[in-house]
Wavefront OBJ file of the C-alpha trace (Angstrom):
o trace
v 5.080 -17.525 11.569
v 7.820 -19.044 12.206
v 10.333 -20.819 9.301
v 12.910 -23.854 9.971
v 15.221 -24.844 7.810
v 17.857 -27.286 8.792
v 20.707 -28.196 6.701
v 20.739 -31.664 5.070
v 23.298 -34.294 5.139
v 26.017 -33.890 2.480
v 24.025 -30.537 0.747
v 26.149 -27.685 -0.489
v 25.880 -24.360 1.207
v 24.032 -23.077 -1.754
v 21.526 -25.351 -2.018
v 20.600 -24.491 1.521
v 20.002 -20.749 0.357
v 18.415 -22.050 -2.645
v 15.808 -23.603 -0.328
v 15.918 -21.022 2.122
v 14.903 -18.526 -0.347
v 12.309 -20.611 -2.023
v 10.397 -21.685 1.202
v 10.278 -17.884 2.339
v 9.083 -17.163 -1.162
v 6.056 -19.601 -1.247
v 5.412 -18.854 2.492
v 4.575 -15.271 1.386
v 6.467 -13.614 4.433
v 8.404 -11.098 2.465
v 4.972 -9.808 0.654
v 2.923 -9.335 4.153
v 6.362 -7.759 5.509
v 6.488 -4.875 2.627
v 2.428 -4.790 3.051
v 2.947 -3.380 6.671
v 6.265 -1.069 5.810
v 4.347 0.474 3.293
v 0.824 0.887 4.366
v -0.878 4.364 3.961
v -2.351 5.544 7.477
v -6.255 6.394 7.716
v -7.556 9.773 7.542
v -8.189 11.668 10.427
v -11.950 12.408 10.634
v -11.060 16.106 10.739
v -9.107 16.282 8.008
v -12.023 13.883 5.775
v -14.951 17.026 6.978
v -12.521 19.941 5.900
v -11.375 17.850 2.133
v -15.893 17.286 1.591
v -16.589 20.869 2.180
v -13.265 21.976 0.242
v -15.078 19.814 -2.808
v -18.317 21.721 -2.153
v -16.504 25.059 -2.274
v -14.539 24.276 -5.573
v -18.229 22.450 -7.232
v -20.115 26.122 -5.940
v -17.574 28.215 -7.070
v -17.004 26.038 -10.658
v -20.843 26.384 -11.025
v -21.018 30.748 -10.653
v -18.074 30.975 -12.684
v -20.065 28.838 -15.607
v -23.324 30.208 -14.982
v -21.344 34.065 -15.114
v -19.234 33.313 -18.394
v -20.158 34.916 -21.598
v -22.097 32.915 -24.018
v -20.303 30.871 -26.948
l 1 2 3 4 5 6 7 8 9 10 11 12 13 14 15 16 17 18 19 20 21 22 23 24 25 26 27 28 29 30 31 32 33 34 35 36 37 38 39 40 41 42 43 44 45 46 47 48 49 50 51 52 53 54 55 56 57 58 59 60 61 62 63 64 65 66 67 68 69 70 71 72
């Protein structure tokens, strides 16, 4: 997407940034921009098989330890 902004007759340099800054605002440019520069990358499917069996171990192993404990 592509913004133009020409200058207007007899309008102060800072008005033109004033507008500049306001169109790119509403446009939403700078919010999609940051979206993409700060995007988390997918999981591998390897690394999404070894994390579910990691939380099977750690639920198994949480279960023994409860079932072994001395009674209250």
């Amino acid at each position: 997407m592509v913004l133009e902004i020409k200058k207007k007759e007899k309008e102060s340099p800072q008005s033109l940034v004033h507008r500049f800054t306001k169109i790119v605002r509403q446009s939403g440019l700078l919010l999609e921009a940051r979206k993409k520069q700060f995007r988390k990358r997918a999981k591998s499917d390897l690394s999404k098989k070894k994390s579910a069996i990691r939380r099977v171990e750690n639920k198994e192993k949480k279960r023994l330890e409860n079932k072994m404990s001395k009674p209250k």
